[in-house]
Structure formats: structure tokens, C-alpha cells
C-alpha positions in Angstrom: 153.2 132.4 20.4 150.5 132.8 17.4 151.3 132.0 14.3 149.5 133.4 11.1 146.5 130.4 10.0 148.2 128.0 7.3 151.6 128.2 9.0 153.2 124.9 9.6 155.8 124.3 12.5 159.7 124.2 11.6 158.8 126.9 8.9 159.7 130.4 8.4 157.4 133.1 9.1 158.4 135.1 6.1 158.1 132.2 3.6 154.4 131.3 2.5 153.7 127.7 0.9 153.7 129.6 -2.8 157.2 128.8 -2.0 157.4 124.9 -1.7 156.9 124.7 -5.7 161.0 126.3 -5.9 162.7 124.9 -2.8 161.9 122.8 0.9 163.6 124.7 3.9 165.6 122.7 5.9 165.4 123.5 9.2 168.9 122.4 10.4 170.5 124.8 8.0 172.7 127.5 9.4 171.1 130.8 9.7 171.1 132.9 6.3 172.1 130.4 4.7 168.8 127.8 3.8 170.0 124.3 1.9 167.9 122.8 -0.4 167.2 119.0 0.0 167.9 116.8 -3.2 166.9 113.5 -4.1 169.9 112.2 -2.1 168.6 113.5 1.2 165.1 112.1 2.9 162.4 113.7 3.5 161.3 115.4 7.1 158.7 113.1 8.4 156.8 116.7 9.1 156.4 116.5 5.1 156.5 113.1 4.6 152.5 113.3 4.3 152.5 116.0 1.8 155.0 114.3 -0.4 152.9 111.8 -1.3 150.3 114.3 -3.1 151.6 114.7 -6.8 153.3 118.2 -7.7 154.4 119.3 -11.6 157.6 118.5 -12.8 160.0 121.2 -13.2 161.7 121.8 -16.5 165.5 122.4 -16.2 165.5 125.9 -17.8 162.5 127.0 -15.6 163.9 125.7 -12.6 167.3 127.5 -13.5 165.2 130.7 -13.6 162.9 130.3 -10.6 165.8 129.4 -8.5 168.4 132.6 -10.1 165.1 134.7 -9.3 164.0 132.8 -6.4 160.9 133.7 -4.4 160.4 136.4 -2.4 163.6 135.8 0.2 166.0 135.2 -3.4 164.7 138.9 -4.0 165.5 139.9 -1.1 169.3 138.3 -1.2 169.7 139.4 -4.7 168.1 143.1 -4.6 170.9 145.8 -4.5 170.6 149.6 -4.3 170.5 151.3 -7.5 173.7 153.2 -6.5 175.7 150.5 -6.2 174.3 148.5 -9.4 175.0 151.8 -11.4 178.8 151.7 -9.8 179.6 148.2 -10.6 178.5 148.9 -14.0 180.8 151.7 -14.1 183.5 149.8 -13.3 183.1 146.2 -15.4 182.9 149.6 -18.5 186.0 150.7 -17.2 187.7 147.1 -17.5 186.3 146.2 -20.7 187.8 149.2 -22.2 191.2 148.6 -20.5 191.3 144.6 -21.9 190.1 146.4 -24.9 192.8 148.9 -25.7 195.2 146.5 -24.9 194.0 144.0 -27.6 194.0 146.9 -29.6 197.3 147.8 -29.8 198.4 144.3 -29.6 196.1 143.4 -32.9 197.9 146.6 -34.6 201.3 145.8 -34.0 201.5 141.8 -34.9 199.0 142.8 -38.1 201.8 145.0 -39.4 204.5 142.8 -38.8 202.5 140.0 -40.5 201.6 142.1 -43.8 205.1 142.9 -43.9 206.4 139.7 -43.7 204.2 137.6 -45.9 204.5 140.5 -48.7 208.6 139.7 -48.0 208.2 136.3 -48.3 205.5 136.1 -51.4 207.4 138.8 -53.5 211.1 138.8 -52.2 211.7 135.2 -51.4 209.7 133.3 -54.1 207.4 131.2 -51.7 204.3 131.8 -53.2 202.1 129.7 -51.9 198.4 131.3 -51.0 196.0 128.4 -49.5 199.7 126.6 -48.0 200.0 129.9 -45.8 196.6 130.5 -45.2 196.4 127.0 -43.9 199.5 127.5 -41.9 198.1 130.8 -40.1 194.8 130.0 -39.4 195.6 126.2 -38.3 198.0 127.9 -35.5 194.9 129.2 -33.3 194.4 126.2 -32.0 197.4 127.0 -29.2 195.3 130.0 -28.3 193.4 128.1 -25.5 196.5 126.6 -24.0 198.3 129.6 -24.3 195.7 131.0 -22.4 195.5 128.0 -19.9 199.2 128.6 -18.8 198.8 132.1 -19.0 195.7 131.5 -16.0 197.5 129.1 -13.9 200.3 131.2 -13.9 198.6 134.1 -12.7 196.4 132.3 -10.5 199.4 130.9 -8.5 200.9 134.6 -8.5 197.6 135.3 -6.5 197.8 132.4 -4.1 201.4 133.2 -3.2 200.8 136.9 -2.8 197.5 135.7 -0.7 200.1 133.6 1.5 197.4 130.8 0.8 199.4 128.1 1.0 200.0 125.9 -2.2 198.1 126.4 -5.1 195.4 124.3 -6.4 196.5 120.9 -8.2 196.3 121.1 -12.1 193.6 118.6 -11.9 191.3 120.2 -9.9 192.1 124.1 -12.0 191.5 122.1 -15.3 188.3 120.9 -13.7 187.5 124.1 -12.8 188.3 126.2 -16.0 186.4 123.5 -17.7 183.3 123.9 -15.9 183.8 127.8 -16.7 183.6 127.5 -20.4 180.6 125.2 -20.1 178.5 127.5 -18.0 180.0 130.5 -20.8 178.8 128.4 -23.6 175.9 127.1 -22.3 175.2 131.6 -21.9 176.1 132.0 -25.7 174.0 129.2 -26.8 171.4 130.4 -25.0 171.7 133.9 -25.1 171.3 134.1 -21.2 173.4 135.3 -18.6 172.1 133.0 -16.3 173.4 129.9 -17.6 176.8 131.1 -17.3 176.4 132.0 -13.6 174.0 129.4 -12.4 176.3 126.0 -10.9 175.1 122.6 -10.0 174.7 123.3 -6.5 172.2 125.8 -7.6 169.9 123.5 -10.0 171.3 125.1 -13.4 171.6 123.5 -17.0 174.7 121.7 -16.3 173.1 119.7 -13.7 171.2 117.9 -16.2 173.9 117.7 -18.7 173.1 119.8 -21.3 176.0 120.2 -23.5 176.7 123.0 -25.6 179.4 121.5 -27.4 177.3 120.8 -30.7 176.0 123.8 -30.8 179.3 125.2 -31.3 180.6 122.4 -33.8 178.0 123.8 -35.7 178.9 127.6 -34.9 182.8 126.8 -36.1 182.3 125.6 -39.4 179.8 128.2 -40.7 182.4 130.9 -39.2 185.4 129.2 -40.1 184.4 128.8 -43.6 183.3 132.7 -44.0 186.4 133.3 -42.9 188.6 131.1 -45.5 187.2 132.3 -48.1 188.0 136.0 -47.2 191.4 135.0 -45.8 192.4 133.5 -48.9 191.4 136.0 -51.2 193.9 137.9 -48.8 196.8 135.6 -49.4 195.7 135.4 -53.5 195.6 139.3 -53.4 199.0 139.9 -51.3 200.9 138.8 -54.7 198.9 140.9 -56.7 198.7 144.4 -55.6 200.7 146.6 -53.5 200.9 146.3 -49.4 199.3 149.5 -48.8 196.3 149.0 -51.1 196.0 145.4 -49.9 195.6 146.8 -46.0 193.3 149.8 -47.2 190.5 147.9 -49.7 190.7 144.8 -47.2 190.0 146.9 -44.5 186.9 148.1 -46.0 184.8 145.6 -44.3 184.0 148.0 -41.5 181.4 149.0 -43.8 180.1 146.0 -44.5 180.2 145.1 -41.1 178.2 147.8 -40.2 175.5 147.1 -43.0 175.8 143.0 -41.8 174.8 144.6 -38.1 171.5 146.3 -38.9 170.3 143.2 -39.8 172.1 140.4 -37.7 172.6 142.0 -34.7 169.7 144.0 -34.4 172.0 147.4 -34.9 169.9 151.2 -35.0 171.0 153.0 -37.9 172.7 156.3 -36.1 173.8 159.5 -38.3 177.1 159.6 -35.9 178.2 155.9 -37.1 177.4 156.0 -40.5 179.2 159.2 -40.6 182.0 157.8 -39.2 182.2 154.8 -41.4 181.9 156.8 -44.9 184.5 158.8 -43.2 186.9 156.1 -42.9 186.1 154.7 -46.4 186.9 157.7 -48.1 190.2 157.4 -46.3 190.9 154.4 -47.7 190.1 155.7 -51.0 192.5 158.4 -50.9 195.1 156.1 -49.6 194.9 153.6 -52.1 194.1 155.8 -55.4 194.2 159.6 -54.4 197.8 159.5 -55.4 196.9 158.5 -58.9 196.9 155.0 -58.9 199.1 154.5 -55.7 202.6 155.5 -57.3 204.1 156.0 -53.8 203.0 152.8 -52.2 203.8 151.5 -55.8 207.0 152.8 -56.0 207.8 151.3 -52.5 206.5 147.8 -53.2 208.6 147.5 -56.0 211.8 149.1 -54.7 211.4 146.3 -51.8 211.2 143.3 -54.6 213.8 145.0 -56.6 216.9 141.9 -56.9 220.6 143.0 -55.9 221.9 143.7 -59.1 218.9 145.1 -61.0 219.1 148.4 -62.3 215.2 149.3 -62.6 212.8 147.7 -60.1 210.0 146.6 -61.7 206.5 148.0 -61.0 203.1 145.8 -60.5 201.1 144.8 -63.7 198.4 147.9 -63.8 196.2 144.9 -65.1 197.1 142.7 -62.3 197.1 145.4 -60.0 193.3 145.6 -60.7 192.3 142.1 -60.9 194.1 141.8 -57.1 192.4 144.8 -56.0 188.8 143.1 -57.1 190.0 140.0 -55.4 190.9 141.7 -51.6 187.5 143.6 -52.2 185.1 140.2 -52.3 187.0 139.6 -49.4 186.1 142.2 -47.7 182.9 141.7 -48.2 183.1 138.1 -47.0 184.8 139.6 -43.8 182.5 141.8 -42.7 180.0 139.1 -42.7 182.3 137.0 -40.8 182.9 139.2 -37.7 178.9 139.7 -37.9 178.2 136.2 -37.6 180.8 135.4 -34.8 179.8 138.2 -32.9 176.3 137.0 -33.0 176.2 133.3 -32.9 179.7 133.0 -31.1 180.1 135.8 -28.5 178.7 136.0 -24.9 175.3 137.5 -24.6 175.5 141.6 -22.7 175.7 141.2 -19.1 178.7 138.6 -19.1 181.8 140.2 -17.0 184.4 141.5 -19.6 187.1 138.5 -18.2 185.3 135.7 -19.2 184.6 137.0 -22.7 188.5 137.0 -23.3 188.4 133.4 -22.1 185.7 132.5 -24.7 187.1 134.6 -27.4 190.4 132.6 -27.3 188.7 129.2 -27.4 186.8 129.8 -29.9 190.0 130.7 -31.7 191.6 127.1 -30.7 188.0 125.6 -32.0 188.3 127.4 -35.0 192.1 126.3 -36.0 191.1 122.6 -34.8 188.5 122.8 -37.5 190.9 124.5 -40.2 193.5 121.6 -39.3 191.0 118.7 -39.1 189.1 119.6 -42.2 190.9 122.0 -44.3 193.5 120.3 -45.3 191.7 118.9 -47.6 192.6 120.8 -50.9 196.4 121.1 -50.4 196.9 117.9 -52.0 193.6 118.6 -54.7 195.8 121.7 -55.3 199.0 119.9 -55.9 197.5 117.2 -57.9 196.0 120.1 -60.2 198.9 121.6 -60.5 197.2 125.1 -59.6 199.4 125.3 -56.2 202.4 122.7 -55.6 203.3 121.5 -52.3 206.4 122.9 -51.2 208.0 122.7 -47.6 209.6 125.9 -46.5 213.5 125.9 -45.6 216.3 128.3 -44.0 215.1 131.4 -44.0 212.1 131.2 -45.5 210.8 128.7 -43.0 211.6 130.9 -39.9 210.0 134.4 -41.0 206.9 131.9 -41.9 207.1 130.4 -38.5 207.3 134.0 -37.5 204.8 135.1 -39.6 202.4 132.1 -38.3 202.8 133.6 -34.6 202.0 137.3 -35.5 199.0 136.0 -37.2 197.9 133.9 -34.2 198.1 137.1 -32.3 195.9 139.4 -34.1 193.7 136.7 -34.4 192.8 136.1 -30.8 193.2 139.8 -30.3 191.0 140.7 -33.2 188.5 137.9 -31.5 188.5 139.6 -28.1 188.1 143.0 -29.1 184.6 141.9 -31.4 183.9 140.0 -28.6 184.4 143.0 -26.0 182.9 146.0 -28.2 181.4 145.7 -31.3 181.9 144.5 -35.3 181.8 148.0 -36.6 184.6 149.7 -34.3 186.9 146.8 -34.4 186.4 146.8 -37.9 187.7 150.7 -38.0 190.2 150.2 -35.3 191.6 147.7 -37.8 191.8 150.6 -40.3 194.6 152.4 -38.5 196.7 149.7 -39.5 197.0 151.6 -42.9 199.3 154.8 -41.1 201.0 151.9 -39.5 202.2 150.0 -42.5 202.6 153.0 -44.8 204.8 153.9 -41.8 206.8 150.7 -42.3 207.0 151.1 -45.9 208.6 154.4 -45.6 211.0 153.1 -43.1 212.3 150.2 -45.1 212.8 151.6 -48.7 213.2 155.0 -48.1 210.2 156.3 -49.7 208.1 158.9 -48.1 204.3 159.1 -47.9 202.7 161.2 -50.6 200.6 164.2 -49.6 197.5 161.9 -50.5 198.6 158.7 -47.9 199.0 161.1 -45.0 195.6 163.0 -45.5 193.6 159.8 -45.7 195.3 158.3 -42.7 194.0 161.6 -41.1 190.9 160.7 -42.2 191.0 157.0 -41.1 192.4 158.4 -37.7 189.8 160.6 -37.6 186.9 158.0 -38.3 188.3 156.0 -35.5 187.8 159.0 -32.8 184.5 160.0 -34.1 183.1 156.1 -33.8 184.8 155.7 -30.2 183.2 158.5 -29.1 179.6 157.1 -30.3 180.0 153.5 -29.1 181.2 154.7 -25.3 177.8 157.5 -25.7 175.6 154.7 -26.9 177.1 152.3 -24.1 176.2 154.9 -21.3 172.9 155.4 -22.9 172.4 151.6 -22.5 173.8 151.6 -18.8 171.5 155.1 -18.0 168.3 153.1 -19.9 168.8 150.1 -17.9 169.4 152.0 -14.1 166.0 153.8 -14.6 164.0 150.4 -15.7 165.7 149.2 -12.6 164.4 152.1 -10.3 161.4 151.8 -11.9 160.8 148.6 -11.0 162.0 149.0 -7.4 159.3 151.6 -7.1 156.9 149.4 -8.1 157.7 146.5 -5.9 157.6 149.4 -2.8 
């Protein structure tokens, strides 16, 4: 039988010798499925006389991509049709909405409950202590990742039993494994490939040659950790000062400075639709906090809820104080818009990276992010006490379990907050945070009695309004993306043809 001049017996017919320089076939490999010899395997003696003539060392990051692009017969394993590439995009959209609606309304539900209970305990109970609490909170992430852990085994063993696969995998070997998966995800967010996440060992990838992306992200942790201190403790500083409703509406004006953070961070297009949005939702804010002249109603109801049994007159918030509180909570807004920014740049997985795996990350990084506040912030508690600005005081009876409670909520919204950055964007989580005002203003009503003034329900219609109008953009900009990227795809098949 002929074969084409510069063949070479034992080899393919469909693979040239362009495509020694990527992988040797090995001809006792099963069919469709070629292995690729390592250093731990000899050579053919068919080859044996061409390994002796010198060839280029490979980089690891240009092997990784050669071999996830492969030659010509990795293009044809990898090539789908553009029907079903545009359905599986379809799809991973409609999961990443699902995880994020859920984090949503989880984020919504254990914010209010924690605004409410830390204005309880600052006002009502006495236990004012700002940097004591915010150390408390933010120091509880770290059970994020193995609350997530359990959380995965568990549901991983529900699989295997409803499988009938036998016993489930030791916890050795699912550590191992989970392990492995937040290396490859971090090694992608380092790198801002795809690639490195999906590429193994087997397959010639970064973590074959031990790269680790484990300072990268020491590095990552601190910068983000500190932004958000400082904005977190202006909240705790703030939460004594002024009144709940104004505290959740001026600290919730970061979605606009999240959005002006993106244009330059993130490489976000400035799009009349989003900025209308935004200005939308900050004038709702506005008209919660002031359009009532100076916030009587949530005033009213912030000081009927610190009023002592026995008093005759509650009494109101320090118009003064009110103000300086109010300047406070709005630096920290500031500070948190740039904070979501920066995690969402240098922190989050890169676009391409299926929706389940960026929860995983999101949560981590929450447990790295309270290891850090534990290990390092601890630091001015006993500077404080010393100073006399903030003295050390231990919690007890029922002060100690709404904290503990209060801790938990936080912890909550915190890794929900973190997914739902991580899943859609800076500026919509930011506004999706907004509806929190209805929520609480809600909750004030229901606890003293007091009912929202004509002002507080029009600019929650606004705020609720803002939130629809931005949804709608992000989901028409995400299938713009998704259409964009199908046609360079076609394009590119058309050209290969």
C-alpha cells in the first residue's frame, strides 16, 4: 500500500511531522484515544535515531496552549457545531441566573436581619463597640469554605447513592480532589485564562510544573480585605449615628461608584441604559433618606425602637450627629464600590468559567479573606483599648447571642454578596443590594408601628424600578456578548472550510 513521501511506518496517515513538536503517537494506544509518552516511558527504537537530534524546549504555558488547542486532530476532537456551542451557552446563562437569584434573595434577607440586629444591639442594648463587631463579622468568613466543603460532600454522596454507585469516595481522596479544583480555578484567575482551570496534569497544564497561585492571592486578600475594613467600619461607626433607613440608603450608594470604578478597572462601555439606571436608583435613595424632610419617619421609628420602658418621650437623633454619620456611611460608600471593583477584577474567575465553580471560588476567597481579618486585624483591638477610644468588652446573655446571631447573618450575605459579583457584575449587585431599603423600611414599620411616609414608598419605587431597568440591560448585553462570540465562531469555521 503507498504511502504519501515523508511518511514513516507505525504513523498515522492524517498526522504530518509538524506534529512531533506537541505530542509522539504511541502506536499501542487504543483507537481514538492516542497517549502521549513522558519522560517515564522509553522511547520506540523506530525514533530512537531522531531523538538524538536537539528539539526547543517547551515553555509550560505554551505547551499548556498547544496541547488545549492541539494540532490538527485536537481540532478536530475539540471542534463542535455552532448549534450546539450556542445551546450550551444558553444553558450555563440559564444556571448562572438561577445560582444568581438565589444568592439574591439570600443576600437580602440575612442583610436585613443583620441591620436590624446590630442597630438593636448598638442603640437598645448598649454594646457599642464598632471595630469589636466589625472584627467579629468579617473574621466569621473563614467557615465559608468548610461550610461549603460539607455542603459538596454531602451532595456528592446524595449523587452516588441515587447513581447506585456503590460507596462514595473516601474523604481523602474528595479533599484531594476539591483541592486540585481550586488550584486549576486560581491558577484561571491569576491568569486570566480559562485554560488553566480546565487543563490537568495528565494533559501537560501549569500544575504539572507546580506553579502555585497561592501568592498571588495572599497578595489579592490584603489589598481587598483592607478596602473593605475601611468601608465596613465606617458602617459599624455610622450605625450609632444615624438612623437604620438612611444608614442602608447612603451606604448603598456605592452602586454608583461601582459603576464609575468599572469603566476604568474593568474595562466597562459607558451605556445610556445603565447610567440611567443607576441615577435612577440614586435618586431613590435620596428621596428615601431626605425627601421626607430630613427623614422624620425613619427618624421617628429609630427612636421609638431606642425609646427605654418607662420613658415618656423617645428621644430623636442629634440633627448634628445625624449629619456627621451620614458623611461617615458616604466615604464608605465610596470605599465599597471600589472594593467590589477590585475583587471582581483581580479575584473573580475570568468569562468562560462554568457558573458552579465560580460559587466554589467566591466562597474561598471569603474563608481567605476572614483568615486574613483574624490573623492580621486583630491588631488595633488592644491599640483601641489601650487608647481608651474603644474598650474591650466581652459580650454576655443576651447580648452575646443576637451578636453570635448577628455574626452568622453577616457571614451569609457576605459569601452571597461574593457569588453574586462573582456571577454578574459590580454594578447590578451593587443595585440589587439597594432593594434592601423597601425591605428594612418594611421591618421598621413592622416593629414600631410606624408607617412609611409617602416619600419612603416612592423612592423604593424608584429603587425597584432601577433594579428592573439594569437587569434588563445586563441579560441584553450578555446575549449581545453570546450572539458576538457565535458569529466570530462561524466566521472562523468558514474560514478553516
Amino acid at each position: 500500500m503507498l504511502r504519501p513521501h515523508g511518511a514513516r511506518s507505525l504513523d498515522p496517515l492524517l498526522n504530518s511531522r509538524d506534529d512531533d513538536d506537541c505530542h509522539d503517537y504511541n502506536p499501542d494506544a487504543p483507537r481514538g484515544r492516542p497517549l502521549y509518552r513522558t519522560s517515564s516511558r522509553p522511547a520506540s527504537p523506530l525514533r530512537r535515531a531522531e531523538s538524538t537530534s536537539p528539539t526547543p524546549s517547551i515553555p509550560p504555558t505554551s505547551r499548556m496552549a498547544s496541547r488545549t488547542t492541539g494540532g490538527s486532530s485536537g481540532l478536530l476532537r475539540s471542534r463542535s457545531p455552532p448549534r450546539v456551542t450556542a445551546a450550551a451557552a444558553r444553558a450555563e446563562a440559564r444556571i448562572r441566573y438561577a445560582y444568581a437569584a438565589f444568592f439574591l434573595t439570600t443576600s437580602l434577607i440575612s442583610f436585613t436581619v443583620q441591620t436590624m440586629l446590630a442597630s438593636h444591639i448598638q442603640h437598645d442594648l448598649g454594646w457599642d463597640k464598632a471595630y469589636c463587631m466589625l472584627y467579629l463579622t468579617h473574621g466569621s468568613w473563614v467557615f465559608l469554605w468548610p461550610t461549603q466543603f460539607l455542603v459538596l460532600r454531602f451532595l456528592d454522596d446524595r449523587k452516588r447513592r441515587r447513581r447506585s454507585a456503590g460507596a462514595g469516595r473516601s474523604w481523602r481522596r474528595f479533599l484531594d480532589e476539591h483541592w486540585r479544583t481550586l488550584r486549576g480555578i486560581a491558577l484561571a484567575v491569576e491568569t486570566r485564562d480559562v485554560r488553566a482551570a480546565k487543563v490537568t496534569s495528565s494533559q501537560g497544564g501549569l500544575l504539572e510544573y507546580g506553579h502555585s497561585p497561592w501568592p498571588y492571592l495572599a497578595k489579592i486578600t490584603a489589598v481587598v480585605t483592607s478596602a473593605l475594613t475601611v468601608a465596613g467600619l465606617s458602617w459599624y461607626l455610622a450605625v450609632s449615628m444615624t438612623t437604620p433607613s438612611d444608614l442602608t440608603a447612603i451606604y448603598n450608594c456605592s452602586a454608583f461608584f461601582a459603576y464609575a470604578f468599572s469603566v476604568p478597572f474593568l474595562g466597562e462601555r459607558l451605556r445610556a441604559d445603565k447610567m440611567l439606571a443607576v441615577a435612577v436608583a440614586i435618586a431613590g435613595v435620596l428621596i428615601v433618606a431626605y425627601g421626607d424632610g430630613g427623614g422624620s419617619s425613619s427618624e421617628a421609628s429609630s427612636s421609638a425602637a431606642r425609646a427605654e420602658p418607662g420613658d415618656g418621650e423617645p428621644s430623636p437623633i442629634d440633627p448634628a450627629r445625624r449629619f456627621a454619620g451620614n458623611i461617615i456611611i458616604g466615604v464608605g460608600s465610596v470605599l465599597y464600590g471600589l472594593y467590589e471593583v477590585l475583587y471582581k477584577r483581580y479575584a473573580c474567575p475570568p468569562e468562560g468559567l462554568d457558573a458552579t465553580r465560580g460559587v466554589i471560588f467566591a466562597n474561598t476567597f471569603g474563608s481567605l479573606m476572614g483568615a486574613f481579618t483574624l490573623l492580621v486585624l486583630w491588631i488595633p483591638l488592644p491599640l483601641l483599648h489601650v487608647l481608651g477610644w474603644e474598650t474591650f468588652e466581652i459580650p454576655t446573655g443576651r447580648t452575646a447571642w443576637l451578636l453570635f446571631i448577628s455574626v452568622i447573618m453577616n457571614m451569609v450575605f457576605s459569601g452571597s454578596f461574593l457569588t453574586l459579583i462573582s456571577l454578574t457584575s459590580p454594578v447590578l449587585s451593587s443595585v440589587a443590594a439597594l432593594l434592601t431599603i423597601f425591605i428594612v423600611a418594611l421591618a421598621d414599620w413592622w416593629f414600631t408601628g410606624v408607617p412609611l411616609s409617602p416619600a419612603a414608598l416612592m423612592g423604593c419605587a424608584l429603587i425597584i424600578a432601577a433594579f428592573g431597568m439594569l437587569s434588563w440591560s445586563t441579560w441584553r448585553e450578555m446575549n449581545e456578548e453570546a450572539q458576538r462570540k457565535q458569529e466570530d465562531l462561524t466566521s472562523d469555521d468558514e474560514d478553516e472550510d
